[in-house]
Legacy VTK file of the C-alpha trace (Angstrom):
# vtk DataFile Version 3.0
C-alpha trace
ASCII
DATASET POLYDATA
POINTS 153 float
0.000 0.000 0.000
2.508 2.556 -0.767
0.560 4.735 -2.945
-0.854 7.771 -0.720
-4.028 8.254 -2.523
-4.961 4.774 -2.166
-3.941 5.186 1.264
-6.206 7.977 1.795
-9.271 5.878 -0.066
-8.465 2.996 2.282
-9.282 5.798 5.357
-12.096 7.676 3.850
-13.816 4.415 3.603
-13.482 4.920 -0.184
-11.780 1.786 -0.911
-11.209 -1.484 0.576
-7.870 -2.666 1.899
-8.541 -5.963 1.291
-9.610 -5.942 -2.275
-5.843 -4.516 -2.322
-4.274 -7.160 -0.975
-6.155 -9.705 -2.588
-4.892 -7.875 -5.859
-1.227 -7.972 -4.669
-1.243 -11.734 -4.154
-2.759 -12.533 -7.158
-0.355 -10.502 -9.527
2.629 -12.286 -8.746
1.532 -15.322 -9.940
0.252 -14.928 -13.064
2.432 -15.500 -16.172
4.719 -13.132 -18.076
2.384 -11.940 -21.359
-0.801 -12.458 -19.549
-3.061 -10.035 -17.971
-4.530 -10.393 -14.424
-8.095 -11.120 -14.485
-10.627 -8.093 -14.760
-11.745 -7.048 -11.311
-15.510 -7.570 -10.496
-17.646 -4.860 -10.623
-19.790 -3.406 -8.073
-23.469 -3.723 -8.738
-25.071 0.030 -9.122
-28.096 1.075 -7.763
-29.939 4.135 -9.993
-30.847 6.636 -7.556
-34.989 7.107 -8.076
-35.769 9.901 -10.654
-37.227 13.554 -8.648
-40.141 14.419 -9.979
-40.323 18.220 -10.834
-41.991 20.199 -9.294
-45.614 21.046 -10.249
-46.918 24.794 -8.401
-50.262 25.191 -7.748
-51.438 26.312 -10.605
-54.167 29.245 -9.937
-57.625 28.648 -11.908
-58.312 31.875 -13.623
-61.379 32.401 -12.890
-63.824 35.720 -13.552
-61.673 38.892 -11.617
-63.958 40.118 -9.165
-60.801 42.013 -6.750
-58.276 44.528 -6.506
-56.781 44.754 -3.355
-55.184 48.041 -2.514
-52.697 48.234 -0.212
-51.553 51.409 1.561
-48.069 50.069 3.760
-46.282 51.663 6.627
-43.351 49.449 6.803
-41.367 46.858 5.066
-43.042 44.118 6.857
-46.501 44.976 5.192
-45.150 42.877 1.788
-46.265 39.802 2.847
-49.950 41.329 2.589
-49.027 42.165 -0.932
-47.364 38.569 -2.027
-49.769 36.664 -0.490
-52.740 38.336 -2.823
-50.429 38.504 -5.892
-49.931 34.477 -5.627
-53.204 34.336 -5.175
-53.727 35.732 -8.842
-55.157 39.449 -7.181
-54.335 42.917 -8.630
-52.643 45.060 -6.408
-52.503 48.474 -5.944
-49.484 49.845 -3.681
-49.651 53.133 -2.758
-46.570 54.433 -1.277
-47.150 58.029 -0.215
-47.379 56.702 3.519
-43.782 54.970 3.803
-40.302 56.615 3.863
-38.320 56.934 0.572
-35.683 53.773 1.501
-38.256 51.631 2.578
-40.752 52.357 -0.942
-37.564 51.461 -3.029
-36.766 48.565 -0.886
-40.925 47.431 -1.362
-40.852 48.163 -4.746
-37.342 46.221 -5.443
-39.592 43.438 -3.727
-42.745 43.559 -5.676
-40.397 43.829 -8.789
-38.934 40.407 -8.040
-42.229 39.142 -6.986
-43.850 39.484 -9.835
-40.802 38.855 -12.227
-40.931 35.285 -10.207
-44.834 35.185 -10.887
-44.641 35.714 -15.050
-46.812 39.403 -13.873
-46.084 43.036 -14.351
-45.551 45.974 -12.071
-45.994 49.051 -13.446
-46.646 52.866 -12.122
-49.513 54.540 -11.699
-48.271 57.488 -10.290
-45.169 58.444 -8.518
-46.005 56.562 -5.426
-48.787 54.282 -6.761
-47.596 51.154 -8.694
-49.848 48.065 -9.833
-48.745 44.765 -9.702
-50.836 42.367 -12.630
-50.765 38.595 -12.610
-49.786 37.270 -16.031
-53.638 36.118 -16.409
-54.666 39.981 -16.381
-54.497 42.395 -18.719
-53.994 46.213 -18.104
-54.844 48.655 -21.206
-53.653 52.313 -21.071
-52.135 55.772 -21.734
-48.735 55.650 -21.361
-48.505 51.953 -19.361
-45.112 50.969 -18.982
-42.229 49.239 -17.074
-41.145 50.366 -13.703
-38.127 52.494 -13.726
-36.749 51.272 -10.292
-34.286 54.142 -10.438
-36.904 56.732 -10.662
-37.685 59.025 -7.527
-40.572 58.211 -5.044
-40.514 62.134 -3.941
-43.466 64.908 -5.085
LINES 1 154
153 0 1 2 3 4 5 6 7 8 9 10 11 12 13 14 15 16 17 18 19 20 21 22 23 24 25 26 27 28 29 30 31 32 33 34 35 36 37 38 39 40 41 42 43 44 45 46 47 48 49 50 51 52 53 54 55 56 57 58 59 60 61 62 63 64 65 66 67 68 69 70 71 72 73 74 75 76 77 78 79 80 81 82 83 84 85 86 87 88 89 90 91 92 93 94 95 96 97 98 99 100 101 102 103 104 105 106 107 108 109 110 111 112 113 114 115 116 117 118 119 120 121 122 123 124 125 126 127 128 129 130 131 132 133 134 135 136 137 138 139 140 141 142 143 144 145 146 147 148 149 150 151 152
């Protein structure tokens, strides 16, 4: 057992010192010209396929609700994300929040519905309107959120 990697197998657990020495003995004695026997193989076991993952898909059914949401703090997105799964509008009007936390919402709600296959788009400087992808929204001038854009008057 001189070689160190072996060595290191034969610790790990990763090899079997045995199945060395068996080799060793069994080397010596076969003839000049001729090749030791093949070593058995291990049986393998195919690891059970994952099945991907299905999401509840949400039955679009006739829109009868737009929530509108007027947050305080940070911690008033899960209001928002649990509606927007839920394939519900949602209005978010920001004039009641300070300027760090609105971007720091609105980064959120931009990822949420980026995640979701929906839009976000403004309304008005501190009103934005989060669509599932089942809805449509028609309009002057409706656009992409400009998450660089200012949140003051």
């Amino acid at each position: 057992m001189s070689n160190p990697i072996r060595k290191t197998m034969v610790y790990l657990g990763l090899a079997d010192e045995d199945y060395e020495q068996q080799q060793a003995l069994e080397l010596p004695d076969s003839p000049a010209g001729q090749q030791a026997p093949a070593a058995t193989r291990a049986t393998v076991t195919p690891l059970p396929k994952r099945q991907p993952r299905v999401h509840a898909v949400v039955p679009v059914a006739e829109m009868n609700e737009i929530l509108t949401v007027h947050p305080r703090q940070y911690r008033d997105a899960q209001v928002i994300a649990e509606s927007f799964r839920e394939g519900v509008p949602v209005i978010i009007n920001l004039s009641q929040m300070s300027e760090a936390d609105a971007r720091r919402l609105i980064d959120f709600a931009s990822g949420l519905s980026q995640g979701l296959y929906g839009k976000i788009e403004r309304v008005t400087n501190k009103v934005f309107l989060l669509s599932p992808a089942h809805v449509a929204v028609s309009g002057e001038g409706v656009g992409e959120v400009d998450v660089e854009a200012s949140f003051s008057s």
